[in-house]
N, C-alpha and C positions, 0 to 999 in steps of 0.2 A: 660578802660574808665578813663580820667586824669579829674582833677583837674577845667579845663573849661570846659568842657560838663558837669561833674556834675550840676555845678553852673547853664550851660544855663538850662539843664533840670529841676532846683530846680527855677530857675524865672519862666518857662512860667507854671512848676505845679500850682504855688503859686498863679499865676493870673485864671491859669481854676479852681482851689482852691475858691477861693474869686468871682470868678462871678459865678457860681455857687450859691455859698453862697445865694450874693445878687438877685437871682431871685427863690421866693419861687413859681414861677409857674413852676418851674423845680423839686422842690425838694418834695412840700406837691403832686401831683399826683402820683408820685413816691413811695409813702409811705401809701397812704389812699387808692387809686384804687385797689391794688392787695389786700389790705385787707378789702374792701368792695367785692370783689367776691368770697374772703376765706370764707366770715361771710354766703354769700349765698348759696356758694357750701357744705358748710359744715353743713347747716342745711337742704336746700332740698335733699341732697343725703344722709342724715344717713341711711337711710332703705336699700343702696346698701352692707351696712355692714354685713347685713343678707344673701347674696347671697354665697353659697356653694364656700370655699377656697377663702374666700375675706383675705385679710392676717391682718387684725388688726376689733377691733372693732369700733375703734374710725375712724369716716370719717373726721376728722378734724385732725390727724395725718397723714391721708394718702394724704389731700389735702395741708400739709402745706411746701411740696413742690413746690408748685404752683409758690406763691408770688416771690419766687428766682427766673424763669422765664420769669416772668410779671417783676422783677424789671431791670433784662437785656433786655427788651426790651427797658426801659427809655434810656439805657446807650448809646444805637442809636439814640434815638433822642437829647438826652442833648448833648453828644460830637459832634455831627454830626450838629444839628442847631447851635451851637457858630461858629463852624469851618466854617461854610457856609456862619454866619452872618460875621466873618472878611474875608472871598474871595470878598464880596457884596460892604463892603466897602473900600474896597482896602487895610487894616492892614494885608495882609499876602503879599500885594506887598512889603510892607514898609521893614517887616520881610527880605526878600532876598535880599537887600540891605545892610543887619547886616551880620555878621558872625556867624550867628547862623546856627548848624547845620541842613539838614531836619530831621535824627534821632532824636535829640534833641528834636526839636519843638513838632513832632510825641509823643516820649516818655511823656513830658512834658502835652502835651493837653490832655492826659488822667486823670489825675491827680484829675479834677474834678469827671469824672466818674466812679474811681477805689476808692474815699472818700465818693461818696455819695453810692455805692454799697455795701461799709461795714457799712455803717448808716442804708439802705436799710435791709443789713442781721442783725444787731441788733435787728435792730425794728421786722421784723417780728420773731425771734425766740422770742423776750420778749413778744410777741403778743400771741404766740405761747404758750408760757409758761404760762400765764396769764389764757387762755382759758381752760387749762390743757390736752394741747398735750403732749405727751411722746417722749422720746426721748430713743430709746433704746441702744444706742453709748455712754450714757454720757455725759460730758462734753467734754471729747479730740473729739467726733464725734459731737460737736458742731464750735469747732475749725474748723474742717474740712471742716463744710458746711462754716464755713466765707472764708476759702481758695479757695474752688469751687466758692464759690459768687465773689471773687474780681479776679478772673481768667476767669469768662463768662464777668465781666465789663469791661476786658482787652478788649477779644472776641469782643465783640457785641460793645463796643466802637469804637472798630480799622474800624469794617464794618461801623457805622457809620462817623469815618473821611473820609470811601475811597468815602463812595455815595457821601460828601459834595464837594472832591477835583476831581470827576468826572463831579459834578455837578454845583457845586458852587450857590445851589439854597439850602434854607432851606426848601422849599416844598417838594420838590424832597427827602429830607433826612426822613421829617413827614410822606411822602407817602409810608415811609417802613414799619411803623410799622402795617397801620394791613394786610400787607404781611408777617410779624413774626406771627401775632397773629392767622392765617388762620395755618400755623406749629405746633401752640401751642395746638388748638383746634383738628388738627390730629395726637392726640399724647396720649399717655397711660394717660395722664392727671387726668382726671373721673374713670376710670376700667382701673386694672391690662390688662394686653395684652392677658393674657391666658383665662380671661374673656368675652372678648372683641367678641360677638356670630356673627355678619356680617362680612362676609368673606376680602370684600375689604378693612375694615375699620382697621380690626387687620393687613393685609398687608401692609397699609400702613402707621401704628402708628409700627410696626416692621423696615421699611425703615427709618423711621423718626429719627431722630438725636436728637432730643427735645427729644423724648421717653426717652433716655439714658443719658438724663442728668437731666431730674427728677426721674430717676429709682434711682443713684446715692443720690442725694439728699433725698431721700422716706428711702430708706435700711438705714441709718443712721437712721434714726428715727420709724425705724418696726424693720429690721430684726439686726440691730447693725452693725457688722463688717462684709460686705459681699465683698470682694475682686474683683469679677467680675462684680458687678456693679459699684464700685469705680473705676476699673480700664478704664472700658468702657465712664464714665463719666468725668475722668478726659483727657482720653487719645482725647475723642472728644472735649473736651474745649480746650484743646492744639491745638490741630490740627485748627480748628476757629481761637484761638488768632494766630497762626503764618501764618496762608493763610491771615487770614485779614491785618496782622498786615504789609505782603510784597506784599500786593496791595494797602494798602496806603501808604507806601511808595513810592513805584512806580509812583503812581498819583503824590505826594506832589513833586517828580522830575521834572516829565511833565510840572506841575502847576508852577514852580518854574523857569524852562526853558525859558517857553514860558514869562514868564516876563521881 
């Protein structure tokens, strides 16, 4: 990577950076929503704590994986509607006119949702903390979850560039999230898996991908350093960030082509 692709990638971050910034309807839902569902989940479900081999007492340590989640889901629509709003207006015509690379621009558009998903994981561990959830990793298994957090905002941003550069509609990109969230809801979420007593429901929170990246995130904060849930969580955020990441690609060629 030389010298000018840096730079391109460090201008168009700086701009998904600052617009960002400038629309607090991207960033205050991002940050009050998944903790307004923490405040509810974790007070109507304390008594699930009592259920034979529930792994912690506290339902608010087990739910405060949640919020990393619910804040990647934003990461689809904030990356995904900008990107959708300049196809609308013709500013990523403009773009293939420059010598800007599509890597570059690709890399760069994240930018906004790889800053607000580490704001996003601040906030709710400080949230978290405040509440007096536990953490039984520490602080370096605090680190951790910020690395998982800005590695699902890679993720789930890149899928939201590919819907916009498929679609070039910002609806179309809004229209995913509660198709994440329908994922989210069949997923170990509420109850542990082994919990989980309807047959179809634990099969399919077992298939679920979601399941194993809040299992990930949960074992930092129950069981401390669990190796095969970190490995499973990280290895499925990878996997997300690099399928998403060379099908927008891909698109932003087509898209790019056809101009």
């Amino acid at each position: 990577m030389n010298r000018t692709t840096l730079l391109q990638i460090g201008h168009v971050a700086r701009r998904s950076v600052l617009r960002t910034a400038r629309q607090p309807a991207q960033i205050v839902p991002a940050l009050i929503f998944p903790m307004f569902l923490l405040a509810v989940n974790s007070s109507g479900l304390q008594r699930a704590t009592s259920l034979p081999h529930f792994p912690t007492h506290s339902f608010l340590t087990f739910a405060l994986a949640i919020p990393f989640m619910q804040g990647a889901l934003f990461s689809v629509m904030n990356a995904g509607t900008d990107l959708a709003r300049d196809v609308e207006t013709g500013f990523l015509n403009r773009l293939a006119l420059t010598p800007l690379s599509s890597a570059s621009l690709l890399t760069g558009l994240l930018g906004g949702a790889l800053v607000l998903g580490i704001v996003q994981a601040v906030v709710y561990l400080t949230v978290g903390v405040a509440a007096g959830a536990s953490f039984a990793a520490g602080f370096p298994g605090v680190l951790v979850i910020v690395a998982l957090s800005m590695l699902l905002a890679i993720g789930f941003g890149c899928i939201g560039l590919f819907v916009a550069l498929r679609t070039g509609s910002g609806e179309a990109v809004q229209s995913m999230f509660p198709v994440f969230f329908v994922f989210l809801f069949l997923s170990s979420m509420n109850l542990p898996r082994n919990l989980i007593q309807t047959d179809w429901f634990r099969e399919v929170a077992t298939y679920n991908p979601v399941s194993y990246l809040i299992e990930a995130i949960r074992s930092l904060l129950i069981k401390g350093w669990d190796g095969e849930a970190l490995a499973l969580g990280f290895g499925i955020a990878g996997v997300i960030a690099v399928v998403a990441m060379v099908a927008a690609s891909t698109s932003m060629r087509t898209r790019l082509v056809r101009t």
